[in-house]
N, C-alpha and C positions, 0 to 999 in steps of 0.2 A: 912552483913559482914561475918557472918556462913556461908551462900551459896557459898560466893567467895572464901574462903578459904576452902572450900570442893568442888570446883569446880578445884582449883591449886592441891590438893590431889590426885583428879583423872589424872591429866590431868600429875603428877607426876609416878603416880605408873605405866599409860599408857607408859608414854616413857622409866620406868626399862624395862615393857617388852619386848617391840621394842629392847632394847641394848643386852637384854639377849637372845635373841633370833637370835640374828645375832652375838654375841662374848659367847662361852662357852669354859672354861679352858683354854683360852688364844690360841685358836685353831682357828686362822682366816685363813679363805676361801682365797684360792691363786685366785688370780683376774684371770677371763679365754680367759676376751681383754685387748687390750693395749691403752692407753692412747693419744690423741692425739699426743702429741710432741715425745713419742715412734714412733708409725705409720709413722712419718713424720721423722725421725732419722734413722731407720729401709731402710725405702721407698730408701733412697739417697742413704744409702748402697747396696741394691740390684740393684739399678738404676746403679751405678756405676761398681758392678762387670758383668754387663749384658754390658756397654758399655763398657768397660776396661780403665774407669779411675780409676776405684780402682782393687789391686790384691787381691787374695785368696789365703794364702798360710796355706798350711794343718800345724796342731800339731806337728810332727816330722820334717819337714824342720823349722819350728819356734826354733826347738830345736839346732836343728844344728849350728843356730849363736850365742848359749852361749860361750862365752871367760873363762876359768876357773880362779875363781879369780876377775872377774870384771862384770861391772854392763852396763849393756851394751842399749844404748835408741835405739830406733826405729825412724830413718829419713823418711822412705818411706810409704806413703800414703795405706796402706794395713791392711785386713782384717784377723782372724783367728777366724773359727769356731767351736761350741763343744758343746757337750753333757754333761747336771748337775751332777755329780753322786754323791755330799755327799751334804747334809742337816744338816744347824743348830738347826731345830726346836726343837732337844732332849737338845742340848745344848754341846756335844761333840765335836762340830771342831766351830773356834772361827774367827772371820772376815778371811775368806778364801771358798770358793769354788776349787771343782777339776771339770775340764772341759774332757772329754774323746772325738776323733773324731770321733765315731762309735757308736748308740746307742746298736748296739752287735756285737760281735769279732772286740773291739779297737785293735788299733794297735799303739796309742800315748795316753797320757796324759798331761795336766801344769794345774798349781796350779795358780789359782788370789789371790793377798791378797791385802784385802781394808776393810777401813774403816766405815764398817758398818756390825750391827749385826741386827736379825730376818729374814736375807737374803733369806729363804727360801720361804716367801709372793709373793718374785717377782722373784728369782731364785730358781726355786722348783725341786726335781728329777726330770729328764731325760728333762729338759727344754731345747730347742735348744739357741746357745747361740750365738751372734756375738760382738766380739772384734776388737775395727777401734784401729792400734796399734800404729801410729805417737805419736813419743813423749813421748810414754809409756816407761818401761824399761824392760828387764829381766836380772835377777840373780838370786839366791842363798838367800831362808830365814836364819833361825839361826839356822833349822831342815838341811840345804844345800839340798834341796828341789826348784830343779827350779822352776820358778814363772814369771809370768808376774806381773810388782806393778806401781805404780805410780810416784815414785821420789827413787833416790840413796842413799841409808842410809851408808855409809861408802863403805865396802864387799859388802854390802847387801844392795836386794831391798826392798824401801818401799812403804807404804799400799797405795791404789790409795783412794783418798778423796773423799767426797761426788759428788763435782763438775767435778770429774772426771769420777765416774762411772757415770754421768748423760748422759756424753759425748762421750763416750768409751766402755760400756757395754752395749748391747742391747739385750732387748729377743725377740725371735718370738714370734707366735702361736701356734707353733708346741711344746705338752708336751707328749714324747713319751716315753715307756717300757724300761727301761734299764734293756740288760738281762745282768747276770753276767758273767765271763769270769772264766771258770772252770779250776783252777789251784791246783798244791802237794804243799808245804811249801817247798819244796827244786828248783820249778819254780822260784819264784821268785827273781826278781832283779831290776836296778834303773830303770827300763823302763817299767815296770805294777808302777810305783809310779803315785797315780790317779785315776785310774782303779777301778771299781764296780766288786769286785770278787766273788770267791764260791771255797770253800773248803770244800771238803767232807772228811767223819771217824776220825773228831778232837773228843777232848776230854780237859777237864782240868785235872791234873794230882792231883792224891788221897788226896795230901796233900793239896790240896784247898778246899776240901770239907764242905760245912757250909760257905766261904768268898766271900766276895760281888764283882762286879767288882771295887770299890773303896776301895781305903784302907785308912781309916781316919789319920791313921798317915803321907799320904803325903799330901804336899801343892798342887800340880797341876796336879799330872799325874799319875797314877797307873797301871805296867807293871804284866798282870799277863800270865804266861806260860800258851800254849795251846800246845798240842801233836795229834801226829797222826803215827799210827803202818805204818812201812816201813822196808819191811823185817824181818833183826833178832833184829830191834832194833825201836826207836822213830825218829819219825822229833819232832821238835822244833819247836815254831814261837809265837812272841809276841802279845796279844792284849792288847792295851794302851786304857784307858778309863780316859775322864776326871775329875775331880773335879766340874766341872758345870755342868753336865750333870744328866737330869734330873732321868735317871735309873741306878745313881750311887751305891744305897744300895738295889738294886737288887741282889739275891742270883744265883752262878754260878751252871750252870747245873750240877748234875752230868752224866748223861748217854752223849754218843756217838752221831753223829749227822754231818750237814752241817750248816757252818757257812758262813754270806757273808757279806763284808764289803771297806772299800779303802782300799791301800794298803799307809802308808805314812813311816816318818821317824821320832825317836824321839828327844827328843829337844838336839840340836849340832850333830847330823846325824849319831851317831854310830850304830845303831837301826835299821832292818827295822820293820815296826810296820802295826799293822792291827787296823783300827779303825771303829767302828762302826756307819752306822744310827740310829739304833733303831737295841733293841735286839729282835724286830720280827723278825731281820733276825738270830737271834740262834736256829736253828731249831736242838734240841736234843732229841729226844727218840729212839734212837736204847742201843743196849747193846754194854758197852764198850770192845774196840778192844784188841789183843793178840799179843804182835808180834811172827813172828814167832820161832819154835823151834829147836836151831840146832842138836838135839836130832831127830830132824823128818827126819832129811837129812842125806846122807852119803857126804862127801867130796873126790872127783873123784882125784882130783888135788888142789894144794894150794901153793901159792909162798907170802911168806910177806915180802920177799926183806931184812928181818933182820941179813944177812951175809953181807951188801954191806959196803962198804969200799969208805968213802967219798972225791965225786968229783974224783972219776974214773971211766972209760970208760966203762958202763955196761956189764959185760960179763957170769951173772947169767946162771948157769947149762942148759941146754936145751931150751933157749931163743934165736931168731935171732934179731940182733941189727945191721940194713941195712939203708943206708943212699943211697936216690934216684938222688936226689939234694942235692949239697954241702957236705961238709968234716965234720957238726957236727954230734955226735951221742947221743945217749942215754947214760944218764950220772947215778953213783950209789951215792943217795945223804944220808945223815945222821942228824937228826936233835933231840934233846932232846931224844937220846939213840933209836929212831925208824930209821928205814934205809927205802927208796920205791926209784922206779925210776922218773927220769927228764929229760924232755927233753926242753933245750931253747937254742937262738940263740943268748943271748945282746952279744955284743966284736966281734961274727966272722966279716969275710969278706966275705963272701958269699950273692951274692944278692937274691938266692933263695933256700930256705934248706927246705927238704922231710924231715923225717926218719922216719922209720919204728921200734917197738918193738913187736918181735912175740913171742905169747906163742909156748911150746911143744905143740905135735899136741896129741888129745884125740880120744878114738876109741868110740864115743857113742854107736856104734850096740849093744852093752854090757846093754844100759841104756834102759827107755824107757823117762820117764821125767826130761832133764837135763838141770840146768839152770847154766845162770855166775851171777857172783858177783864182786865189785870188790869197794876202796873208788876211787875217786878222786881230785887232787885240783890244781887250778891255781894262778897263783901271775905276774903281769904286763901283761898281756895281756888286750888290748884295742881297737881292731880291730875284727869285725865280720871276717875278713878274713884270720887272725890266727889261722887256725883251728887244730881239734882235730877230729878224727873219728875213731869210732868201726867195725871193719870186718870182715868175718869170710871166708873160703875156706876149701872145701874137697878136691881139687887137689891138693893143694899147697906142691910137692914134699921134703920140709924141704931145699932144696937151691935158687931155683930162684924164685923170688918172684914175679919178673913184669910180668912170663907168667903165673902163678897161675889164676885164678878166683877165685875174690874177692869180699864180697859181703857186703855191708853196711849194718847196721843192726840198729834197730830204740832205744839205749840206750844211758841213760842218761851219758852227761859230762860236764866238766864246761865249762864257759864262760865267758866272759870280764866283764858282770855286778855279776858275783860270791867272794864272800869277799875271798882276795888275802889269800893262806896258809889255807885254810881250805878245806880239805878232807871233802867229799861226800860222802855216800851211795848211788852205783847206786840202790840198791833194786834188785829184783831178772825178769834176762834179760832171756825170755823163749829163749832155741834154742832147743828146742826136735824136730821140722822139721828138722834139717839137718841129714843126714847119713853118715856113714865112720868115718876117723879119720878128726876131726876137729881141726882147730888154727886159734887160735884170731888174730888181730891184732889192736895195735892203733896207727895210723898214723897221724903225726903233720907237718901242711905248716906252715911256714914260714920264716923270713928273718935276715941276719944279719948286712946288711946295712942300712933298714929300721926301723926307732925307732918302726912304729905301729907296726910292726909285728916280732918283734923279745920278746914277749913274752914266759912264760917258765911252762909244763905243767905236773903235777906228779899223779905217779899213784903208787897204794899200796893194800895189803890185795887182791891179784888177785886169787879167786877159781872158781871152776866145780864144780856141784854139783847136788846130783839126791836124791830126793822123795825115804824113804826108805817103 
């Protein structure tokens, strides 16, 4: 009886080993084939978009049939494919993966949420990913975060079930690199939501020093400031870490660095938020950043609009305010005691409106390193083709403008997916190549019979400025 019961001993402590050798820290091996009934799930779908009984319809046209507001199923027998880019295995993002269509330079993202956690086993970074979408739904989580999910939850879509993902999510073999998509804190907007990013010369600000990414006194979410020098001043931009995550009372860097992560939104969508995989990707040791000082620069030229006189026809001192198309102009608007210029089209009648706002013209010759500056901000605009452009001209004799040459110039301004009323910092716009006397100009298409395109576009705090 000794023998047998020191024969079950060994033949015990022989199979810890075995387990421990194949499971350590809860760290299991992403399986590197796939399962028969995968393989054969997999097979019908590629069979099908090879014969064309099933379609392939990219990320961004998927996106395109959201209805705002509603929850919207999938009738048609079709496919959508994508690249993994966030992971649960830390414990930060919570029954959901983000799909990207590009394993580098994306150009769409959507969000799945289902009902299942350790996701990461079978959908692991940069997994290729195939979604059959009949019957499926998209909308709007509680983040207002499109998604593809599995049933109608009211507004919102919900989680797809186990027996849905069995039937409807499929991974290949293919588990490739996702490179990051190298963006400032003032790129962003709803359309990197998804996306495997990289921002470089963040920082957490002084007064975090010593604090974890969690903050025990919240229940589920903890928003802490990250900054990054831009110009004379900071960008801003939030990282949300969760309450379950496993490198919650991990201390915040202090030094400077690139940081890389999703881009999402925080809960009820007011937010955009950056969340992380794993703080390997907080790569911090450089020395932290300076902005810059307006002590270093002389100011050539400066207009802050703060004489205008609200909801009248712009007529600021040595400005040209030209309309190419249609009757509206350049408006002087006033709001909580600051004045800038506006230009929008809601109420005209005009089916297609130009206008032009031109700075005075500047003599650089004078300079040798002269840059612009300027804020910006939008509110209703919804339409990539509501636009807004920077231009600049050394012929442009101060009256005719259409025989001028004019030259588009690569600075930043807002855009449809930029939160409505908030001024920008473009940061500082090199133009020390040109010579002569120089004028800006910012020119806005669009419409005022058109709902898309009769958005309304403001600009403020406009200077010149040169390297003293």
């Amino acid at each position: 009886m000794k023998r047998i019961r020191n024969k079950y001993r060994v033949l015990s402590v022989l199979l810890l080993v075995v387990l421990m050798s194949c499971v350590q820290d809860d760290d299991f091996s992403v399986p590197s084939h796939l399962n028969e009934t995968e393989n054969k799930a997999l097979n019908i779908i590629l069979e099908g978009l090879e014969n064309g009984t099933i379609t392939e319809i990219s990320i961004a046209a998927l996106k395109t049939q959201f209805i705002e507001g509603e929850v919207v199923q999938f009738a048609s027998h079709s496919v959508v494919k994508g690249y993994v880019t966030s992971t649960d295995k830390t414990g930060n993002f919570y029954k959901e993966i983000y799909l990207q269509d590009s394993p580098s330079n994306p150009t769409a993202a959507i969000n799945i949420v289902l009902n299942q956690v350790d996701s990461y086993n079978q959908f692991n970074l940069g997994r290729e990913v195939y979604v059959s979408l009949q019957d499926l739904y998209l909308g709007e989580t509680a983040s207002e975060v499109l998604a593809i999910g599995g049933a109608e939850d009211g507004s919102r879509v919900g989680l797809l079930t186990e027996n849905q993902i069995k039937t409807h999510v499929f991974r290949s073999s293919e588990t490739l690199d996702i490179v990051p998509l190298e963006l400032n804190f003032s790129d962003i907007n709803d359309n990197y939501i998804g996306m495997y990013v990289s921002i470089n010369n963040v920082e957490f600000p002084d007064n975090l020093q010593g604090q974890s990414y969690f903050n025990a006194i919240d229940d589920f979410d903890t928003q802490r400031k990250m900054q990054r020098c831009e110009g004379f001043s900071y960008e801003e931009f939030i990282l949300e870490t969760s309450s379950f995550s496993s490198f919650k009372n991990e201390i915040l860097p202090t030094e400077n660095g690139t940081i890389k992560g999703i881009i999402s939104k925080s809960y009820g969508g007011d937010d955009f938020v950056l969340v992380l995989n794993d703080t390997k990707d907080v790569e911090f040791a450089d020395s932290r950043c300076t902005p810059l000082n307006a002590d270093d620069f002389t100011v050539i030229y400066e207009e802050t609009f703060n004489d205008a006189v609200d909801d009248e026809t712009l007529d600021t001192e040595g400005w040209i305010n030209f309309s190419e198309r249609g009757q509206v102009l350049w408006t002087e608007q006033i709001y909580s005691k600051n004045g800038y210029a506006e230009f929008g089209t809601f109420g005209a009648n005009d089916t297609s409106n130009v206008a032009w706002l031109i700075s005075p013209g500047v003599n650089k010759d004078e300079y040798e390193n002269v840059f612009l500056n300027y804020k910006m901000g939008q509110h209703h605009v919804i339409s990539v083709k509501n636009t807004i452009d920077v231009l600049v001209s050394t012929d442009f004799n101060g009256v005719d403008v259409l025989n001028a040459n004019w030259t588009k110039i690569d600075a930043k301004v807002s855009t449809k997916y930029d939160e409505w009323y908030a001024f920008k910092d473009s940061g500082l716009v090199n133009i020390s190549e040109y010579t002569g006397t120089l004028y800006v100009a910012f020119k806005v298409t669009g419409s005022g019979t058109n709902e898309a395109l009769d958005g309304s576009y403001q600009l403020d705090d406009f200077r010149i400025l040169t390297e003293k």
